[in-house]
py3Dmol code that shows the C-alpha trace and the ligand (Angstrom):
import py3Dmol

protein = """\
ATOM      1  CA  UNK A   1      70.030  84.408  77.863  1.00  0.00           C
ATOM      2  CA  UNK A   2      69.354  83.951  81.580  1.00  0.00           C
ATOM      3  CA  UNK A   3      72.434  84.123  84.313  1.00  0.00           C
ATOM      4  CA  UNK A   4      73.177  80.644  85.517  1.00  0.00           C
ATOM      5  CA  UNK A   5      71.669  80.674  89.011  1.00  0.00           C
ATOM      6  CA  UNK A   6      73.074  80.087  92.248  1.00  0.00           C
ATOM      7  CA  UNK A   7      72.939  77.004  93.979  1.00  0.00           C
ATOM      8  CA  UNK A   8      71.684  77.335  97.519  1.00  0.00           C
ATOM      9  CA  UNK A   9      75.295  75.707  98.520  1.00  0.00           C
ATOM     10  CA  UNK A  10      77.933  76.531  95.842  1.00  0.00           C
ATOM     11  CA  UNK A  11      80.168  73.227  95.008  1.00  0.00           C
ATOM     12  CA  UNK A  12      83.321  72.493  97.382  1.00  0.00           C
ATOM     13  CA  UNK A  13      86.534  73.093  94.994  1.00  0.00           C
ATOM     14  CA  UNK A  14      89.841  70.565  95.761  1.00  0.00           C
ATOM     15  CA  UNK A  15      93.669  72.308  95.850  1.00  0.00           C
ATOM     16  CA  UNK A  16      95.779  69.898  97.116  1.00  0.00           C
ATOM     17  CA  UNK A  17      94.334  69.808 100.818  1.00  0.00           C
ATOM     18  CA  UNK A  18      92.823  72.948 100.503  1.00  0.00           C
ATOM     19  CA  UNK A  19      89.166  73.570  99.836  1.00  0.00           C
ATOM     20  CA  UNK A  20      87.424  76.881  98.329  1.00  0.00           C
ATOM     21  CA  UNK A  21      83.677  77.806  97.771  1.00  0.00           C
ATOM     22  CA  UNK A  22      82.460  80.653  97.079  1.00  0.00           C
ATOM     23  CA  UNK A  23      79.718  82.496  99.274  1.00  0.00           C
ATOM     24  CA  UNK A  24      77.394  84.649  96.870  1.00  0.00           C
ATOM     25  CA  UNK A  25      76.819  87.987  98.124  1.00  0.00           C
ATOM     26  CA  UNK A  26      74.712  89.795  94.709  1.00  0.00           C
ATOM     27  CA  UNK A  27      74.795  90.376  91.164  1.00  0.00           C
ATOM     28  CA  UNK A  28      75.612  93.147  89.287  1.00  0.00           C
ATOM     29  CA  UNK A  29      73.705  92.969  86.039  1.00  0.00           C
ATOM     30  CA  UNK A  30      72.450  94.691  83.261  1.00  0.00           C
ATOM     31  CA  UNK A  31      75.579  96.928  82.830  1.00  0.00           C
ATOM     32  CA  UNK A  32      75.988  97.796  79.431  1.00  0.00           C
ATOM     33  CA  UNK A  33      79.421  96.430  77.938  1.00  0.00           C
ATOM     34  CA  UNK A  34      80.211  99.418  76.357  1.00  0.00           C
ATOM     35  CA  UNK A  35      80.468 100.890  80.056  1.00  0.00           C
ATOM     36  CA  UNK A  36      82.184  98.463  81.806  1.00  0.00           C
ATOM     37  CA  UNK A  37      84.515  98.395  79.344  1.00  0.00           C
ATOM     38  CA  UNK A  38      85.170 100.922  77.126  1.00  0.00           C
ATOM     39  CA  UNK A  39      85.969 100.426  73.914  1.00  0.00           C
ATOM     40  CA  UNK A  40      84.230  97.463  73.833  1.00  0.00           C
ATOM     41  CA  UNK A  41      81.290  97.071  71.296  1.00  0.00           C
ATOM     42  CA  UNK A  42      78.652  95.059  69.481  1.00  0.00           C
ATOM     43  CA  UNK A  43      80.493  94.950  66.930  1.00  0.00           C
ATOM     44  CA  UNK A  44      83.274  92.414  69.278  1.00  0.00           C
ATOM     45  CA  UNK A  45      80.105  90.520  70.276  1.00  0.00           C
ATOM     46  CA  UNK A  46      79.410  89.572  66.812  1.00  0.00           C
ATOM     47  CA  UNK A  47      82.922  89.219  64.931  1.00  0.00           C
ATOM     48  CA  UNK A  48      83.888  87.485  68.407  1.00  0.00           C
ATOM     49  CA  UNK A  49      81.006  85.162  69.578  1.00  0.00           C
ATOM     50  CA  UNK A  50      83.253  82.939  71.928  1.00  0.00           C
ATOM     51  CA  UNK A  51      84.461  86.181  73.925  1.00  0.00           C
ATOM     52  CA  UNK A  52      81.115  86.202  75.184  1.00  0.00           C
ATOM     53  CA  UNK A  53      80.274  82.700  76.955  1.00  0.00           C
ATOM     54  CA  UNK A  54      76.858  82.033  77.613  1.00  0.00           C
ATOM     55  CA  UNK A  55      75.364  82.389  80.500  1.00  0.00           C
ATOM     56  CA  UNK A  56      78.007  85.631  80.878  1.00  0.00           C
ATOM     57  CA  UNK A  57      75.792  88.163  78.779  1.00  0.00           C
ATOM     58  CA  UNK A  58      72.157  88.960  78.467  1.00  0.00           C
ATOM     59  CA  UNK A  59      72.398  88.782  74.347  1.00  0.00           C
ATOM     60  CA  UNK A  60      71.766  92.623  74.092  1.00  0.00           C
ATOM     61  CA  UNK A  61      75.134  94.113  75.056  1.00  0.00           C
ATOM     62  CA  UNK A  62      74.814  93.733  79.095  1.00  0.00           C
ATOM     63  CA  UNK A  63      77.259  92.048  81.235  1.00  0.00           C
ATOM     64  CA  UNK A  64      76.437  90.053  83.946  1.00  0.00           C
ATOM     65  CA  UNK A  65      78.833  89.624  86.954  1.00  0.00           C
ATOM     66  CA  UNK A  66      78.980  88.731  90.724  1.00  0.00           C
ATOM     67  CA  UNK A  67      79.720  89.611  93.612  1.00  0.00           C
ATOM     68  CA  UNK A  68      81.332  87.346  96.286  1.00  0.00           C
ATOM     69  CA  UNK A  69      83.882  86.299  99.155  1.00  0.00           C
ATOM     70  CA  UNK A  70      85.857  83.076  98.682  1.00  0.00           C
ATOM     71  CA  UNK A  71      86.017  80.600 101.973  1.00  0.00           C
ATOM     72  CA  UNK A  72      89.312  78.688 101.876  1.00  0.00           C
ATOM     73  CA  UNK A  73      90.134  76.148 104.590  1.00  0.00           C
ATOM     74  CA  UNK A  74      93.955  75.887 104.474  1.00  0.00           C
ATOM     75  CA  UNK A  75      96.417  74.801 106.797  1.00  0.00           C
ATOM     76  CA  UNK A  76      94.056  74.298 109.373  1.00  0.00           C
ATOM     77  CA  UNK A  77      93.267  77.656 109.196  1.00  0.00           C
ATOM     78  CA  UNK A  78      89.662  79.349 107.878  1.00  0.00           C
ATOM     79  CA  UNK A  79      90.139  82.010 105.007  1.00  0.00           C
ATOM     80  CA  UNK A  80      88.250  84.646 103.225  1.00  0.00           C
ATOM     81  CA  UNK A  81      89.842  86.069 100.170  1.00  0.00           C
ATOM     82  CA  UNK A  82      88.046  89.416  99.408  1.00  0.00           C
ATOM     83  CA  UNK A  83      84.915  90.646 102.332  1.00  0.00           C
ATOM     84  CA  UNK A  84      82.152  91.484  99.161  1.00  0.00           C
ATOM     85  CA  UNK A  85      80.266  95.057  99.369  1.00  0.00           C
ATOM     86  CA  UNK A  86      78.359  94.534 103.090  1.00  0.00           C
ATOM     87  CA  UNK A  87      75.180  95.284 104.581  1.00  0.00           C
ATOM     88  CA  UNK A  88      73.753  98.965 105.211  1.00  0.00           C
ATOM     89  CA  UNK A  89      77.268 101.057 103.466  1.00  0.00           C
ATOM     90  CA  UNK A  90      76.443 104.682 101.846  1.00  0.00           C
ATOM     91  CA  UNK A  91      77.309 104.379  98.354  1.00  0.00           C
ATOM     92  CA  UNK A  92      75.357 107.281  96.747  1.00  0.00           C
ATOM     93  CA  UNK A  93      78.114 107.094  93.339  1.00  0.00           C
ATOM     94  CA  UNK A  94      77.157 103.614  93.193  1.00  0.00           C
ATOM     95  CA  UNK A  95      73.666 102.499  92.754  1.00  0.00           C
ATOM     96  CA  UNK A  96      73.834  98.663  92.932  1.00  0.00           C
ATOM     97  CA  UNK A  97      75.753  98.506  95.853  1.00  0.00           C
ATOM     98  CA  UNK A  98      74.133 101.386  97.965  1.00  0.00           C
ATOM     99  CA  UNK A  99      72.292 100.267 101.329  1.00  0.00           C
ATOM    100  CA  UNK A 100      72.282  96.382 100.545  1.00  0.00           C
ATOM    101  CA  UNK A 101      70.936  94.221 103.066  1.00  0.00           C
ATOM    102  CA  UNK A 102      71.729  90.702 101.503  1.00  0.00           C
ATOM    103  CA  UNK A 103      71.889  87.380 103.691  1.00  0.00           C
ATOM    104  CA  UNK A 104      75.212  87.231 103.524  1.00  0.00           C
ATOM    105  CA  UNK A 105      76.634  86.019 106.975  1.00  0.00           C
ATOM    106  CA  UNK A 106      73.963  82.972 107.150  1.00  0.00           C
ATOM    107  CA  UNK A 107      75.282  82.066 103.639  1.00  0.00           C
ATOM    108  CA  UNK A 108      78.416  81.885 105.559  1.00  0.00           C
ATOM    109  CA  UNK A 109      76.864  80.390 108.310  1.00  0.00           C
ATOM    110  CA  UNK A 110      75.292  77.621 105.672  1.00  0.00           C
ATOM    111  CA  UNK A 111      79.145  76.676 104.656  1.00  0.00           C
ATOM    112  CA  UNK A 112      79.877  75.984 108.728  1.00  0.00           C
ATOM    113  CA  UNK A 113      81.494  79.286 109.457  1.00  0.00           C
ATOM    114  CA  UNK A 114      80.298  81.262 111.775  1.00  0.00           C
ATOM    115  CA  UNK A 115      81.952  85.149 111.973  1.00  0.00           C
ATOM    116  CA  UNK A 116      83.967  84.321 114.728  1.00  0.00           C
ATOM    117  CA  UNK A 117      85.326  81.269 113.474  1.00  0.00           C
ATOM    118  CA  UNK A 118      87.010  83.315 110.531  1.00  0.00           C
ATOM    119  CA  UNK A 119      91.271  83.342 111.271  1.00  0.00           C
ATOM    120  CA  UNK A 120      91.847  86.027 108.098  1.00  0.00           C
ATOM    121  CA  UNK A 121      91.117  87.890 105.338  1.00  0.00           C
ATOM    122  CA  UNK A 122      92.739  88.105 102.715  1.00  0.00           C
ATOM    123  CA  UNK A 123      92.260  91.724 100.834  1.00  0.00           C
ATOM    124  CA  UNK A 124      93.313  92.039  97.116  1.00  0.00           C
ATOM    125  CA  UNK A 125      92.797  95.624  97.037  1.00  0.00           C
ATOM    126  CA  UNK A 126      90.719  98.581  98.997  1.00  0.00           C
ATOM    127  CA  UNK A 127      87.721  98.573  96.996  1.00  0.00           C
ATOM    128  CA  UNK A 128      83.968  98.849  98.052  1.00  0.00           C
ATOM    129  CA  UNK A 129      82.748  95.927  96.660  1.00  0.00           C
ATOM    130  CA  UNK A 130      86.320  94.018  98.233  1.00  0.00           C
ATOM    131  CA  UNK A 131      86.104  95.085 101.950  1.00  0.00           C
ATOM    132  CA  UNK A 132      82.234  95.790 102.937  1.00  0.00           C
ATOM    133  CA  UNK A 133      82.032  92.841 105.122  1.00  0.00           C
ATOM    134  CA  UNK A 134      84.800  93.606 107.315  1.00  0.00           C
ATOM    135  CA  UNK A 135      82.965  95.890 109.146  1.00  0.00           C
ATOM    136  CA  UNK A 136      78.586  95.365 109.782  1.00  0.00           C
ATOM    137  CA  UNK A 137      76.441  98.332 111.605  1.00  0.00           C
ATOM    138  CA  UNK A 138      75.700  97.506 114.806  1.00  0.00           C
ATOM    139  CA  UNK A 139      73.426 100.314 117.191  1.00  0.00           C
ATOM    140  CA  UNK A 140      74.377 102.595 114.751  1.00  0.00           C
ATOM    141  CA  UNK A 141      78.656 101.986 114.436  1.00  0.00           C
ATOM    142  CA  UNK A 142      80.822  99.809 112.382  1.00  0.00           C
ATOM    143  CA  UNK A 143      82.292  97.082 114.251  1.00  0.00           C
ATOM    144  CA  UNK A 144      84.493  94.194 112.571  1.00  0.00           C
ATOM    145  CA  UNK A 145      82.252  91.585 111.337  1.00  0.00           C
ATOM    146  CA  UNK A 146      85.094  88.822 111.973  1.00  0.00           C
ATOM    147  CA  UNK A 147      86.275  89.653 115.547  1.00  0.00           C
ATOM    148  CA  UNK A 148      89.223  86.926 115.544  1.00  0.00           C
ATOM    149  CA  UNK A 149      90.463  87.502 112.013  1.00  0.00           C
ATOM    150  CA  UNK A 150      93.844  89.469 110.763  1.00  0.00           C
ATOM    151  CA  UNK A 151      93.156  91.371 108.273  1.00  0.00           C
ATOM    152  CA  UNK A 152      95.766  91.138 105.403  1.00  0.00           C
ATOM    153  CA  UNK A 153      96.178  93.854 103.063  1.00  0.00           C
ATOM    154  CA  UNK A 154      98.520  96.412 101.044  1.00  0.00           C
ATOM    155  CA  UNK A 155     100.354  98.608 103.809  1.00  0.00           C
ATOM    156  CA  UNK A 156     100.965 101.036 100.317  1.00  0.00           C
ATOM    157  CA  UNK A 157      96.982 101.070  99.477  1.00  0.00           C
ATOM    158  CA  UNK A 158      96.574 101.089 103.335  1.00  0.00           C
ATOM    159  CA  UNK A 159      98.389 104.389 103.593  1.00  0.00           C
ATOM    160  CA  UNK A 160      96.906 105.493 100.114  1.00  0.00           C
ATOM    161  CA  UNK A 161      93.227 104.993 101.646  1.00  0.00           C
ATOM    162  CA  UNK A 162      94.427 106.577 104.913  1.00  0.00           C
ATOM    163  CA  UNK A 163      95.813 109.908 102.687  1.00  0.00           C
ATOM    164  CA  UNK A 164      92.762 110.334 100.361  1.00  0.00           C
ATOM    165  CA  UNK A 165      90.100 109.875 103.694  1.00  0.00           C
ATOM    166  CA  UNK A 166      92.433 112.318 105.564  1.00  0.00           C
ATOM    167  CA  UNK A 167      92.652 114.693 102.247  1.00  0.00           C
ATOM    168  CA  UNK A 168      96.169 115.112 103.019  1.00  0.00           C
ATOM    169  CA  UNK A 169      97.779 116.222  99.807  1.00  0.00           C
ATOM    170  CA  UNK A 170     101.608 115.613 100.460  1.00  0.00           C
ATOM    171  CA  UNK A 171     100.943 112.247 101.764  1.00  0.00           C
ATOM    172  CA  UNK A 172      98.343 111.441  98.869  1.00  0.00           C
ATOM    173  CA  UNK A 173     100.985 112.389  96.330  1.00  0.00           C
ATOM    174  CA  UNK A 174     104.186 110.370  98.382  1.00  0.00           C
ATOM    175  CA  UNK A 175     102.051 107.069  97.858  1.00  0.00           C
ATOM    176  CA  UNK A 176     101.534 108.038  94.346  1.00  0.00           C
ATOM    177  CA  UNK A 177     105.386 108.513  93.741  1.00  0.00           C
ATOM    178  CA  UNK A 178     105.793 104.924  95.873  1.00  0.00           C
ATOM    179  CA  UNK A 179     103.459 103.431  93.563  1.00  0.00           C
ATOM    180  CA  UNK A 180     105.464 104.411  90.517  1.00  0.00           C
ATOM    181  CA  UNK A 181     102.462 104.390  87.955  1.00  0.00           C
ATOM    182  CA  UNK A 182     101.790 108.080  87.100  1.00  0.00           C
ATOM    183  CA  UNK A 183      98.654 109.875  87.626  1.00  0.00           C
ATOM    184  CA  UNK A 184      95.200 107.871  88.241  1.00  0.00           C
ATOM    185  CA  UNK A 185      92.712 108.387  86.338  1.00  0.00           C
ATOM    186  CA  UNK A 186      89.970 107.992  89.157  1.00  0.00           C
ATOM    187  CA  UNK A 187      90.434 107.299  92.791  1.00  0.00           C
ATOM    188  CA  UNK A 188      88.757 104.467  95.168  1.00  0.00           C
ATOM    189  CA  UNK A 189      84.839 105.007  95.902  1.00  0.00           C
ATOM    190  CA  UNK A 190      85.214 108.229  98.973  1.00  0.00           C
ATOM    191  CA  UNK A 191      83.565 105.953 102.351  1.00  0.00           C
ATOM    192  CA  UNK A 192      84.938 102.404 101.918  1.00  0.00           C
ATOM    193  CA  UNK A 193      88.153 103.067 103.487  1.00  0.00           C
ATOM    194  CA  UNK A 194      86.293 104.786 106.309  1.00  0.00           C
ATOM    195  CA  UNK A 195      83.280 102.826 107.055  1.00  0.00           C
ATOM    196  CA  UNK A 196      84.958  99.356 106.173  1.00  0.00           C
ATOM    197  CA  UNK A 197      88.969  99.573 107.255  1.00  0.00           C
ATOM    198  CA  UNK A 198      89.198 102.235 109.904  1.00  0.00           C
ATOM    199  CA  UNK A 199      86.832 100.527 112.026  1.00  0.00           C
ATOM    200  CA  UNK A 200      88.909  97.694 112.738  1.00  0.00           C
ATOM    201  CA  UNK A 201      91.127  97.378 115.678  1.00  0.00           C
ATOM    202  CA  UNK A 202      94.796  98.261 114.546  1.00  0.00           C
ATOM    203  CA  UNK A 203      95.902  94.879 116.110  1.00  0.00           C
ATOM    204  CA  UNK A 204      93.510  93.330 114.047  1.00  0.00           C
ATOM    205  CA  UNK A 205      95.168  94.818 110.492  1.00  0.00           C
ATOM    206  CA  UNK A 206      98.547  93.353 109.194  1.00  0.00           C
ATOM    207  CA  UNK A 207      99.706  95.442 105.907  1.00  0.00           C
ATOM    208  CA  UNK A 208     102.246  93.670 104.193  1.00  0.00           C
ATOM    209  CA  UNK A 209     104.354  94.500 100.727  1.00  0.00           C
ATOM    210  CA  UNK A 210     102.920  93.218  97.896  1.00  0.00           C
ATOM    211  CA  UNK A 211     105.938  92.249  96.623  1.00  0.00           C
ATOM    212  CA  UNK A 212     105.157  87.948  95.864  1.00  0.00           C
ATOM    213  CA  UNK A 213     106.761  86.600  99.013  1.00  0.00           C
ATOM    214  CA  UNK A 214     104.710  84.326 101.296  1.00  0.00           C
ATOM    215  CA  UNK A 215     101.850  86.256 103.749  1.00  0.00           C
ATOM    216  CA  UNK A 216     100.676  82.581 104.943  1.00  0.00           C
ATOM    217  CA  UNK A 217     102.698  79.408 104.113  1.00  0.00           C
ATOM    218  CA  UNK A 218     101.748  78.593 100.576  1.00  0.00           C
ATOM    219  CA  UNK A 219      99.952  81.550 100.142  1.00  0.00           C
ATOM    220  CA  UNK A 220     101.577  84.870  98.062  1.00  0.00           C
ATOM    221  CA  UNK A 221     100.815  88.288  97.379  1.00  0.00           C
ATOM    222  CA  UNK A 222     101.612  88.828  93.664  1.00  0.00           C
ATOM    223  CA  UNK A 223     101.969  92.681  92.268  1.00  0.00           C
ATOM    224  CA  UNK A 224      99.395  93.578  89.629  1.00  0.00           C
ATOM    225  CA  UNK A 225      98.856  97.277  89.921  1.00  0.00           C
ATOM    226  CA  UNK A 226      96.645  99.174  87.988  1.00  0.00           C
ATOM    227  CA  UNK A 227      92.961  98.547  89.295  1.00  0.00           C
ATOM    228  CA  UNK A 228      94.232  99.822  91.956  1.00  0.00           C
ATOM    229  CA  UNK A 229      97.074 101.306  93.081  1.00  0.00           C
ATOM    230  CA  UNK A 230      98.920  98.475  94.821  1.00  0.00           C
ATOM    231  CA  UNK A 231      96.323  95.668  93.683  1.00  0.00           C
ATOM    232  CA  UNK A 232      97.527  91.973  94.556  1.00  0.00           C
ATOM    233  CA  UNK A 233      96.206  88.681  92.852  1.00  0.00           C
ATOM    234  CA  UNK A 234      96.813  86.136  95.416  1.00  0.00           C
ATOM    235  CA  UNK A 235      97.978  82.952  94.859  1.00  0.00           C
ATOM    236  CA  UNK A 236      97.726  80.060  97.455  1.00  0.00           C
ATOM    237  CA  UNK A 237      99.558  76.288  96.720  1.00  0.00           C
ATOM    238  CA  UNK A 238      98.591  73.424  98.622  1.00  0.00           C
ATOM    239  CA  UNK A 239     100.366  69.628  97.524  1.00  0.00           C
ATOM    240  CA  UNK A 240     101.233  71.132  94.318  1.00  0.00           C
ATOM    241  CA  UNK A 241      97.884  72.315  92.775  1.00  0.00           C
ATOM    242  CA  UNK A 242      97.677  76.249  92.668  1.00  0.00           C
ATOM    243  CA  UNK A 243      94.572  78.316  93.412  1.00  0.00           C
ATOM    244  CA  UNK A 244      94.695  81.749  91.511  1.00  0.00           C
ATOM    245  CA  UNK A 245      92.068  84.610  93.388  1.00  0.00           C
ATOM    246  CA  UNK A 246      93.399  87.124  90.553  1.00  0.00           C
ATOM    247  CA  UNK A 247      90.992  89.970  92.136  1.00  0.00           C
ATOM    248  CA  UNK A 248      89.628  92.897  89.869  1.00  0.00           C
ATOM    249  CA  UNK A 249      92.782  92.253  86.961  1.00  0.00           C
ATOM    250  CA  UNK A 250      89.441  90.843  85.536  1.00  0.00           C
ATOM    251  CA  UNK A 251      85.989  91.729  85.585  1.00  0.00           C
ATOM    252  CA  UNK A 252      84.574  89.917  82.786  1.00  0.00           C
ATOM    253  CA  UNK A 253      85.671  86.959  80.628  1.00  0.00           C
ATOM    254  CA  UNK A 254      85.799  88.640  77.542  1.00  0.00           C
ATOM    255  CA  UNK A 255      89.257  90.704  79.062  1.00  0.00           C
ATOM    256  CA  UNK A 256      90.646  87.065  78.736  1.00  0.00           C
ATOM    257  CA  UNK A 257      90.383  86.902  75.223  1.00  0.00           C
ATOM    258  CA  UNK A 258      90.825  91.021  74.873  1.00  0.00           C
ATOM    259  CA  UNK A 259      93.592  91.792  77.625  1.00  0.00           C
ATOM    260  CA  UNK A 260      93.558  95.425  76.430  1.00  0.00           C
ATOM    261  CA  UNK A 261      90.431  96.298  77.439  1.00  0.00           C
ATOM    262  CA  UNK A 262      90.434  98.063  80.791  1.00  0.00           C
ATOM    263  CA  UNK A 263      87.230  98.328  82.661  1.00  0.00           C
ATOM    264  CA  UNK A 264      86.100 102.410  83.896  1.00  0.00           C
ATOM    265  CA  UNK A 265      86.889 100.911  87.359  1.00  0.00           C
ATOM    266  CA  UNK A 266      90.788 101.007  86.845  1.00  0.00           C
ATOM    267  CA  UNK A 267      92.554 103.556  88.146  1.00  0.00           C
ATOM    268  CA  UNK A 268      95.813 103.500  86.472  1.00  0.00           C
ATOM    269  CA  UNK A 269      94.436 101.840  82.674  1.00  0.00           C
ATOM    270  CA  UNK A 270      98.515 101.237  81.440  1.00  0.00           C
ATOM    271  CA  UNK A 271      99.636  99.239  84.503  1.00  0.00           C
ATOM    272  CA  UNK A 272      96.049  97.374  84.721  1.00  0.00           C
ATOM    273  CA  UNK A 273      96.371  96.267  80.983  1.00  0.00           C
ATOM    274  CA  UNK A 274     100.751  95.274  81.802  1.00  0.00           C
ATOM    275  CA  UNK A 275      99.067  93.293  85.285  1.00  0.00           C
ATOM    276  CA  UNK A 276      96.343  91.583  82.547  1.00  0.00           C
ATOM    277  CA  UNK A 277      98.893  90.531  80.377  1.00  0.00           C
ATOM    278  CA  UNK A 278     101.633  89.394  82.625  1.00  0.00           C
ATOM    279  CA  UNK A 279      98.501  87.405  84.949  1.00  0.00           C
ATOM    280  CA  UNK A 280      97.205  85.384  82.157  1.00  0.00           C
ATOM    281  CA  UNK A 281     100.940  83.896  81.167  1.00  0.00           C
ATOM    282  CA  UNK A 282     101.451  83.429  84.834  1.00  0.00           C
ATOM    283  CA  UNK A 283      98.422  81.585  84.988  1.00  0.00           C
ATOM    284  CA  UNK A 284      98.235  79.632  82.018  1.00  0.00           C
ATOM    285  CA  UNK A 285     101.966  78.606  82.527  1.00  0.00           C
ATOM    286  CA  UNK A 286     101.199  77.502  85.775  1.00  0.00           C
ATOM    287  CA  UNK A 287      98.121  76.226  85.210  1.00  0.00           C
ATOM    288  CA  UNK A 288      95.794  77.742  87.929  1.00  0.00           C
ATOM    289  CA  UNK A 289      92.435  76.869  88.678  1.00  0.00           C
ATOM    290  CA  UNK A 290      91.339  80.678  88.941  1.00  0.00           C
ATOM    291  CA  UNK A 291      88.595  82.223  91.391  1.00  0.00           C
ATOM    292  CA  UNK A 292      87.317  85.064  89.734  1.00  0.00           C
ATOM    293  CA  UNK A 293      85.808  88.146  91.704  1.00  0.00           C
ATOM    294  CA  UNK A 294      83.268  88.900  88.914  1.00  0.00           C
ATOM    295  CA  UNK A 295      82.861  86.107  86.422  1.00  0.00           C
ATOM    296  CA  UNK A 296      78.782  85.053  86.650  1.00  0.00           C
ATOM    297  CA  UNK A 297      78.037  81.278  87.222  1.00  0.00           C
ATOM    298  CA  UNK A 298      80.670  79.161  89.122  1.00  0.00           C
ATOM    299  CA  UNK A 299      82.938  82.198  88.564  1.00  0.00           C
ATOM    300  CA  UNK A 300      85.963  79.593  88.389  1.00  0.00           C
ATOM    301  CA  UNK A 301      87.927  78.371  85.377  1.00  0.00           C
ATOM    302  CA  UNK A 302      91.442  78.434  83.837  1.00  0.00           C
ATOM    303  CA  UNK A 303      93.540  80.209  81.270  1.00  0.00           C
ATOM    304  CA  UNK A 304      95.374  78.241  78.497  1.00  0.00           C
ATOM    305  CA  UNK A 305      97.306  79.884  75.599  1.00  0.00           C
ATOM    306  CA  UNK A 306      96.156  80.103  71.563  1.00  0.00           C
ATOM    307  CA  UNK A 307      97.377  80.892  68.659  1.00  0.00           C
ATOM    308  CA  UNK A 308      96.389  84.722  69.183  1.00  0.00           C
ATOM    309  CA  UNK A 309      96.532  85.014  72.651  1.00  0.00           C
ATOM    310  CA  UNK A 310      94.749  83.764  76.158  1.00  0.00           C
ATOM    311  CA  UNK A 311      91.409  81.779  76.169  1.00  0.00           C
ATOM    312  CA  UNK A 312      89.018  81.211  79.101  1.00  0.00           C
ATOM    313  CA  UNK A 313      87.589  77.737  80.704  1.00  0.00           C
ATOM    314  CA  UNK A 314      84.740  77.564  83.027  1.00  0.00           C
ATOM    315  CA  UNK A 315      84.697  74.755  85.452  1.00  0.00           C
TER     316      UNK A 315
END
"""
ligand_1 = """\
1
ZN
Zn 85.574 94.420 92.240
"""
view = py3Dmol.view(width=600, height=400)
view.addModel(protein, "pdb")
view.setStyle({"model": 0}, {"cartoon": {"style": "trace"}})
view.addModel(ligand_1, "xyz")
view.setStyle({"model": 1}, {"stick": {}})
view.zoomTo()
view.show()
């Protein structure tokens, strides 16, 4: 089984008066499942063959997945949930995102946008594959990549990014106790929040509390912790029809169906498996057309309920 390939212009997706498309950065494929997720075996592919829609899988036990930026045109205003790994970062613990040099900006640029025409970003959480493209290299520095945008991110993983680059202890451990979740069991990739947040002009960077009141009109910052350590799925309404961007709470399909599994990218596995669980009712209740971070294909679908739990959609 082949991935579904990308369009050269992905399809224009209708909320209300709000548009979204996604702009394809790269794939990540070929990880085995039992890695991404652990716990997760052949044995699930086989007693579970609708876990696993094609065009998601290779047929051998390797995911495939994507990663992207979503361009939203709301309110007049021109959005990016989520800035994709970036051109030329250092990621020596991470092979398929190390030293890319993907075409990234004229995708953009192929949508209408040009850099400077981008008003914000919207960040679901501090991760290298969420926040490359804030910054590019440019004679040999990282400048912001979107010179007119406001940022819009966590001020708690803000601070928690700030304390781990910094190595300061105390601080490191006061975010921790803020957070409330206990004890990670890994911490974000050492670099991103240095190459790909510090950069950016301080005027430029609006931390907020992910707490679900409104950042933009119709748009909210909704806690799901445990990818992360103050992870948001964002949710944006526009005449009534809801867009879900539900970030890294999924990285796969198949955690639909099997909410339990937690991929080896979560930091804190109990709160990223309560987030899962509490995500899909919120978005099956309210019926959310979801833009996933990692699903392969059109990467978009919805959640409805069964008799044993959540299923998944693709549109
Ligand atoms: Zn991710």
């Amino acid at each position: 089984m082949n991935p579904i390939s990308h369009p050269a212009r992905s399809p224009v997706y209708r909320i209300g008066s709000t548009t979204v498309q996604k702009i394809w950065e790269t794939d990540l494929n070929g990880m085995a499942f039992g890695q991404l997720l652990p716990g997760l075996d052949d044995r699930s592919r086989q007693q579970h063959p609708s876990w696993f829609p094609d065009g998601t899988h290779d047929g051998k036990g390797h995911a495939f997945m994507s990663v992207h930026s979503w361009l939203v045109h709301h309110n007049g205003q021109v959005i990016l949930v989520d800035a994709g790994a970036g051109n030329d970062k250092r990621r020596p613990q991470q092979k398929a995102l190390d030293s890319l040099s993907n075409p990234f900006l004229d995708r953009l640029r192929a949508a209408g946008v040009a850099p400077e025409d981008v008003d914000v970003v919207l960040i679901t959480h501090i991760h290298s594959d969420h926040v490359g493209w804030n910054t590019r290299l440019e004679d040999g520095r990282w400048v912001p990549t979107f010179p007119n945008a406001h940022i819009i991110l966590s001020d708690l993983e803000y601070g928690y990014g700030l304390a781990l680059t910094a190595g300061d202890d105390a601080a490191i451990q006061s975010v921790r106790e803020r957070a409330g979740l206990g004890e990670p069991v890994r911490t974000p990739v050492s670099g991103t929040f240095a190459d790909s947040i510090m950069p950016l002009a301080s005027a430029n960077i609006r931390q907020v509390s992910v707490d679900g009141s409104e950042v933009l009109p119709g748009i909210r910052f909704l806690p799901t912790p445990g990818h992360s350590i103050d992870h948001a799925s964002i949710e944006l309404v526009s005449d009534g029809d809801i867009a879900l961007f539900p970030g890294d709470v999924f990285h796969h399909p198949v955690e639909v169906f099997d909410p339990d599994l937690v991929s080896m990218f979560c930091e804190f596995p109990d709160a990223s498996r309560l987030s899962r669980r509490w995500l899909l009712d919120h978005a099956a209740t309210t019926r959310s057309t979801i833009f996933s971070s990692h699903f392969p294909g059109s990467s978009v679908g919805r959640v409805t309920r069964v008799a044993d739990g959540f299923a998944w959609h693709a549109v």
